[in-house]
N, C-alpha and C positions, 0 to 999 in steps of 0.2 A: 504494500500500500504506500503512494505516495502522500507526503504532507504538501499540500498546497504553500502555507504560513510556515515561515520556522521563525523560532525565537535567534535573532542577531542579538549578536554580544551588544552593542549599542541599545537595542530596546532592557534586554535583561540590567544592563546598568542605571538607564534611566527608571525601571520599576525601582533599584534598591536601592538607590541616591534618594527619592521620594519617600523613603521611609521605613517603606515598605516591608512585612517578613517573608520572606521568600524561602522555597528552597530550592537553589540550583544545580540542577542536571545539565545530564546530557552524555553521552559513551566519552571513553577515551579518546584524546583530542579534540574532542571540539570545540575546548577555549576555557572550562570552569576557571582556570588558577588564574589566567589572563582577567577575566569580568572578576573575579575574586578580589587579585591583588591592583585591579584601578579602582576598584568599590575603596578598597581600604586606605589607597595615598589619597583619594580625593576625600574621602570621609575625614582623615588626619588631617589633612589642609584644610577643612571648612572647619578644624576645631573641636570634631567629635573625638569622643575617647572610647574605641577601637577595641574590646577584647577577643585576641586571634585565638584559639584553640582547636584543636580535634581529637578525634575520636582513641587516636593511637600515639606513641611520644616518637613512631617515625615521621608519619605523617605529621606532625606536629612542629617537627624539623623544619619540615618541606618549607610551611609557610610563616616560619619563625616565632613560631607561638608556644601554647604548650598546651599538655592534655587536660580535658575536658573534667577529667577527675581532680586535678590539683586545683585548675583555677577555682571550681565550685567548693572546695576546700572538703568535699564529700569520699576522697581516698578510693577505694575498694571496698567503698559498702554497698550490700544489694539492700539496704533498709533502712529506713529512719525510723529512728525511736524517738520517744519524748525527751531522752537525754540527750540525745545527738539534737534534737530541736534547741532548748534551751542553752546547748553548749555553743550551736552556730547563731542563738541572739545575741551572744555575749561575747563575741569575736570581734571585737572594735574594728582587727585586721579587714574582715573578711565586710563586716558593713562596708567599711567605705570601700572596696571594691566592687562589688555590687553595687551602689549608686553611682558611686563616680562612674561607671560604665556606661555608653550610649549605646554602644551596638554587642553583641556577641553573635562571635563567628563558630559555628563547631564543622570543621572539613571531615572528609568522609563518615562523614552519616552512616553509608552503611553498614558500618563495622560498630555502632552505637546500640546498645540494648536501649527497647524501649523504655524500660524499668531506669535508666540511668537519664533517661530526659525526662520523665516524670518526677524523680527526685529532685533535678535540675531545676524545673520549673516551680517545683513547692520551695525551694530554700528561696529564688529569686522574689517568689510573693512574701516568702518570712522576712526576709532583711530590707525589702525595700516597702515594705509595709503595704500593700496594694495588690488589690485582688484581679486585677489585667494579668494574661497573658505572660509568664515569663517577669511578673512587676512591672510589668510596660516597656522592658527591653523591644527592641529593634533585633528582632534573631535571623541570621540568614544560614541557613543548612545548605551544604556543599557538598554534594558525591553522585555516585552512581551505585542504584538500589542492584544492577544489573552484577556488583562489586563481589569481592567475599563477603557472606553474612556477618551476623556475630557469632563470636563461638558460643556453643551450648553442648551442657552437660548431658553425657547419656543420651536417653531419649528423649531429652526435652522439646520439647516445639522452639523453634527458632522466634526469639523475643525483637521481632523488626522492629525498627525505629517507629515506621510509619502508621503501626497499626498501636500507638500511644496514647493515652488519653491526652498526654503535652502537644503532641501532634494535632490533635485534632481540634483542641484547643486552642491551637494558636493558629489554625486552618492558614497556612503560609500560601503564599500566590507561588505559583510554579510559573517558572524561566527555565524552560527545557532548549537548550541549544542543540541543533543539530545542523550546523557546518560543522564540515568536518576537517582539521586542520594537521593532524598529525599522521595516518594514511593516505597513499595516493590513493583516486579512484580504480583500485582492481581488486579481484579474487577476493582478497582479504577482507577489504569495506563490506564487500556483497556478503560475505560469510559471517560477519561481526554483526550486521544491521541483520544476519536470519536468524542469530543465535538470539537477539535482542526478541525478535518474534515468535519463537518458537518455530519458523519454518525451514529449517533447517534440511535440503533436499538432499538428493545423488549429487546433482552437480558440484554441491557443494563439499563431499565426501569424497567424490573424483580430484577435485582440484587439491583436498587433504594428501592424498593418496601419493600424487604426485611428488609431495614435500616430503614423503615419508623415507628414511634413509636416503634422502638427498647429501651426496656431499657435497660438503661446502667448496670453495676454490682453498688452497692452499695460504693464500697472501691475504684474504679474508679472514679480520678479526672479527669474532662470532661469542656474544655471552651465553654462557648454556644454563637453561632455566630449568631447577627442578622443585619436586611437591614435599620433598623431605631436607633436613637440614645436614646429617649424617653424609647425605650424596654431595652435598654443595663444599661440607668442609673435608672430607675422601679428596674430592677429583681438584678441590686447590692447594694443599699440600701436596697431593702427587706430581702437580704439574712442576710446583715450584723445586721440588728435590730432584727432578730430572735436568733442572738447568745448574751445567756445572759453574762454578763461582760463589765468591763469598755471601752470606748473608749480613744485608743492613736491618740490623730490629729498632724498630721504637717505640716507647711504649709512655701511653696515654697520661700524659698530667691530669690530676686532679685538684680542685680547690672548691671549700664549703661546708655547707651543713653532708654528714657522709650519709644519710637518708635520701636526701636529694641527688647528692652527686650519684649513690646508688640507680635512682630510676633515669639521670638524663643518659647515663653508659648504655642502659637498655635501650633508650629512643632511638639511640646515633646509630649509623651506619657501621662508621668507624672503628675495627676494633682496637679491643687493649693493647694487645701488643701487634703490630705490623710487622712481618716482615717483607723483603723483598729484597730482587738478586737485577742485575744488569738481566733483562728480557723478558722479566714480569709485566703478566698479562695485567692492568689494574683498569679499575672505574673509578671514577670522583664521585662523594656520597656528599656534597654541598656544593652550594651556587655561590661563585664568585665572579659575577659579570667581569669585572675589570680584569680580572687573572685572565679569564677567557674558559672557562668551564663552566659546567653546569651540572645538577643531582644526575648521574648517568655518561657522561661523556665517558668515552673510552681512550684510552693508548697503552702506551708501553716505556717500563724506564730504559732509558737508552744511555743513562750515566748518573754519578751522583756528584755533585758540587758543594763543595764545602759540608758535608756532610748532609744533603738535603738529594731527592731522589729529580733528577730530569725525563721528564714523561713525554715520550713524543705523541702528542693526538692524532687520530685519524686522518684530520683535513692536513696534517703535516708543518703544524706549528708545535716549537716546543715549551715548556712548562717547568720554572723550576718550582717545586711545591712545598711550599712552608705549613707550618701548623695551623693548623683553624681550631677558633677557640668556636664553641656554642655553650649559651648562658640559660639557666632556668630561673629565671624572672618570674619575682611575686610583687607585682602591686609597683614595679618601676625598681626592683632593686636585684640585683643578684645573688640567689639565694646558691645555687652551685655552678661550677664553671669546669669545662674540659679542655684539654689541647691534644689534637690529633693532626698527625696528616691527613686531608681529607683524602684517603683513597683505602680499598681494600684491592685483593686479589678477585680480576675477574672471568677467572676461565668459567666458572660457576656462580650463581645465585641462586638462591628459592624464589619461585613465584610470587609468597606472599611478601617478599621483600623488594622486587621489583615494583610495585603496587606506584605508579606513580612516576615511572622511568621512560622514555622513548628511543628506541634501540632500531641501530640501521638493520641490524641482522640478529637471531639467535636463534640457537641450538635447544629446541623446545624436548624434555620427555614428559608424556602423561601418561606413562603407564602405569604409573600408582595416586593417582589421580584420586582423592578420598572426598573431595565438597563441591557439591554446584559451584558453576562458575568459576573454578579453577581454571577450566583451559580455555576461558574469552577471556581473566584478566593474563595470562600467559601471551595469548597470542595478537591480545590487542595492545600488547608495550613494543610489536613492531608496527615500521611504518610498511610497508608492502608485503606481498607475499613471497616474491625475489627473495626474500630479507626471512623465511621460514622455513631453517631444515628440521624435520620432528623424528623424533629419535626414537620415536612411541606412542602408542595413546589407547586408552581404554574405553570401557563404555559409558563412564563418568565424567569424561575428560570435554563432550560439549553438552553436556547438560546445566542447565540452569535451571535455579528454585523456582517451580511451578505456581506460586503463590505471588509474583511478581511480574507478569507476562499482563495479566488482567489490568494490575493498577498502574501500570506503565502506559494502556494506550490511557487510563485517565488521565495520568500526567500529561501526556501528549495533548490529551482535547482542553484540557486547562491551560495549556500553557499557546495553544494554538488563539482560545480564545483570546487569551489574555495580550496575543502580537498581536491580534488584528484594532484592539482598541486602542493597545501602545499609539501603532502607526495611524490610524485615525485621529490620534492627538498630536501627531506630530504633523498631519494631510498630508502624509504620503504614506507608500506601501512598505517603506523601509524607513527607520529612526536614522536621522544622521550620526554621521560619524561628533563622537564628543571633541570637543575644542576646548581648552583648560580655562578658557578666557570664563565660559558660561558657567564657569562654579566660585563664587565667590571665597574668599578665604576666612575667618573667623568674624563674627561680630556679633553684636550688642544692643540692648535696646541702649540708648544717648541717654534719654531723658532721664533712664531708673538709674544710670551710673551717674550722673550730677545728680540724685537725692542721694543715694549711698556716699557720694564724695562728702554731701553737707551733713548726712548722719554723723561721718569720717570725724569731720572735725568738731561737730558739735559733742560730741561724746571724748576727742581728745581734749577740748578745755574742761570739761568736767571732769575728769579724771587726771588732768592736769601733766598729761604724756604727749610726744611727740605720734602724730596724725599715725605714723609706721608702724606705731607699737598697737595701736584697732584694727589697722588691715594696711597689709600693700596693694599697688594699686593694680597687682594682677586678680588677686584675690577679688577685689572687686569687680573689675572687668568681667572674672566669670562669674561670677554672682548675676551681673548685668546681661550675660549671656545665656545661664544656663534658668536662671529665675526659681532656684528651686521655694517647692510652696510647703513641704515638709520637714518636717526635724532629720527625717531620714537624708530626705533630698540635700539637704548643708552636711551634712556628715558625708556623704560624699562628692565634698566638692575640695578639691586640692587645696591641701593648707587649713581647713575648718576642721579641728580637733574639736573632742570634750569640752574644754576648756573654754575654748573661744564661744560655745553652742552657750554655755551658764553663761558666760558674761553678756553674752550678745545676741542670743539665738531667737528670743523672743522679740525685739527691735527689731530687728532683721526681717524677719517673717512678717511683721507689719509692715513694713516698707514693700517688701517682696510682693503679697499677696493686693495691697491695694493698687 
């Protein structure tokens, strides 16, 4: 079936610029991180305050944020009790992040129990006092339902995000993308768009077939993807001890609380200790535009310089690669910190760790293929079919969760609706392209910051202090911006402590609220 309307990255930005809570689809490649991550500079330039998170602490990586569990301060609980309630009222920490918050992001959704956004949503109503939606947060949900599920115990029924009470709740407008940007149009697209529909034919099995013990060229670097972790660390130690020459190790700095630096080890790509020889096969597991890579680029060390490893990439520029640090940040501070070379060995990966990667070429097995959707997020981290030799594959390997086929064309017809009224409001058939000019940068109401300035001073002669020591005049500015009309809403507002709430909080509110 063809879609007439598709959601352009353009319309889907202009829904979540407006406010909007969304949740944005769409299959691998067709632009989420791109509408993600200009949602978030232009949100940050107009002034909002931005909480990035997701569902996993790789994924979590990706988009520089952190997981959805730490930021909600909710850990690995499947439950709220009355104590865990009363212990999250009285977390001064955790209030003012939660208000001070405008928008929350949580990326890959699909891998989020719905039980973990239901809790989500009830702590968001406890601390920001307010019975809307999330406490009137701005939520924009990011992934593809088409992904790996969550994991579940035994035979548990799979706890999808979307079938949540928080979900339903917060009935998000769906922005389903589908241009498609990271396959060319062949075989593959055809084959990824029939697994998305369940139509999955011969042709499409013939053209499998074809790739099946395909080998590759020789002078083709190729990553090879598997479903267990065992296979992926086997076949990268063995490569590495076949190449004769010394080993370089290095091994991962730490700094912070060691609970923290515990779970960011787990997030990162990065391992503990690296090794590698002149002719290791590596990938880069973080984006450093300016270096000239990205989460996935490929090459090979070709030398080490001053004790640091020289990676020749693909396109045939070379890299000398220093440590990268990544930080887990609470509330604007660094709570643990790591240093790694950003690279690991990559004759091998797992599937579920490629989640997120775009790859010229790779050496795919599903012969032990254990979860729906295993083998479309496999084989949708290449860009063409050229680019597919499979090394195997079972009868689980294109199956996807039967339970997701149906509410996918809803997403589709919601989201179809939802472009045809975008571009009606825009009177044409396609949203323009955005121009930075059209998003204003931070502001204020004038008028409320000239009484808060006259409060300012009126309250430092009586008090008989200098105007700085009641508020600076950033503080006010947001005040002037954000207008909050609750005890909650000044609690979090940057710099409005306990303190300042008893001396001032009640004047304030008056001023605020009329």
């Amino acid at each position: 079936m063809l879609y007439w309307k598709v959601m352009r990255q353009a319309q889907a930005l202009t829904v979540m610029l407006e406010g909007n809570s969304v949740f944005l689809t769409g299959a691998p490649g067709a632009g989420k991180t791109y509408v993600l991550n200009e949602f978030i500079r232009i949100s940050k330039r107009q002034g909002k305050n931005v909480a990035i998170t997701a569902s996993t602490g790789i994924a979590a990586t990706h988009i520089g944020g952190m997981t959805i569990h730490s930021w909600s301060g909710l850990g690995i609980k499947d439950i709220l009790t009355d104590w865990d309630r009363e212990r999250l009222q009285n977390t001064d920490r955790l209030i003012k992040r939660y208000n001070a918050a405008d928008v929350l992001v949580i990326d890959e959704v699909s891998m989020l129990h719905g039980q973990r956004l239901n809790m989500v949503n009830e702590v968001a109503k406890l601390l920001r006092k307010s019975d809307k939606p999330f406490g009137g947060l701005q939520v924009v949900l990011v992934g593809d339902l088409f992904q790996l599920p969550p994991i579940t115990r035994g035979g548990d029924p799979v706890d999808f995000v979307h079938l949540s009470e928080a979900w339903a709740e917060l009935s998000p407008k769906i922005c389903y993308l589908t241009e498609q940007h990271r396959q060319v149009d062949d075989n593959l697209l055809d084959l990824l768009e029939a697994m998305r529909r369940g139509e999955v034919n011969e042709m499409h099995e013939v053209a499998l077939r074809e790739r099946l013990q395909k080998r590759h060229p020789n002078d083709l670097v190729v990553t090879r993807l598997f479903s267990h972790n065992a296979d992926v660390d086997s076949i990268n130690q063995r490569y590495l001890q076949e190449i004769n020459g010394d080993v370089a190790a290095y091994r991962m700095l730490t700094s912070g609380q060691a609970i923290k630096v515990e779970s960011l080890v787990k997030s990162v790509l990065a391992p503990e200790t690296l090794e590698l020889k002149i002719g290791a096969e590596v990938m880069f597991v973080a984006n450093n535009f300016q270096a000239g890579f990205v989460n996935g680029t490929r090459g090979k060390v070709i030398d080490f310089i001053d004790d640091l490893p020289l990676v020749l990439l693909l396109d045939g520029r070379e890299v000398k690669v220093e440590r990268h640090s990544w930080k887990l940040e609470e509330d604007g501070r660094a709570k643990a910190e790591i240093m790694q070379l950003p690279l690991r060995l990559a004759w091998a990966i797992t599937i579920h760790k490629s989640q997120g990667m775009s790859l010229d070429a790779a050496e795919i097995d599903l012969t032990r293929s254990f979860a729906p959707s295993m083998g479309y997020v496999a084989l949708s981290r290449v860009r063409s079919m050229d680019g597919v030799y499979l090394a195997g594959i079972n009868q689980m390997a294109l199956m996807m969760h039967p339970d997701i086929f149906a509410f996918d064309q809803v997403l589709r017809d919601e989201s179809e609706a939802l472009a045809y009224v975008t571009a009606e409001c825009n009177g044409s058939d396609v949203a323009p392209d955005f121009v930075d000019d059209l998003f204003e940068g931070p502001s204020y109401d004038e008028d409320l910051l000239v009484r808060l300035k006259q409060w300012r001073l009126d309250r430092a002669r009586a008090d008989k202090v200098s105007a700085f020591i009641v508020a600076h005049n950033t503080l006010l500015e947001e005040l002037a911006r954000r207008k909050p009309q609750t005890v909650q809403a000044l609690l979090g507002i940057k710099g409005f402590g306990q303190n300042k709430l008893d001396k001032y909080g009640s004047e304030l509110l008056e001023i605020l609220t009329t």
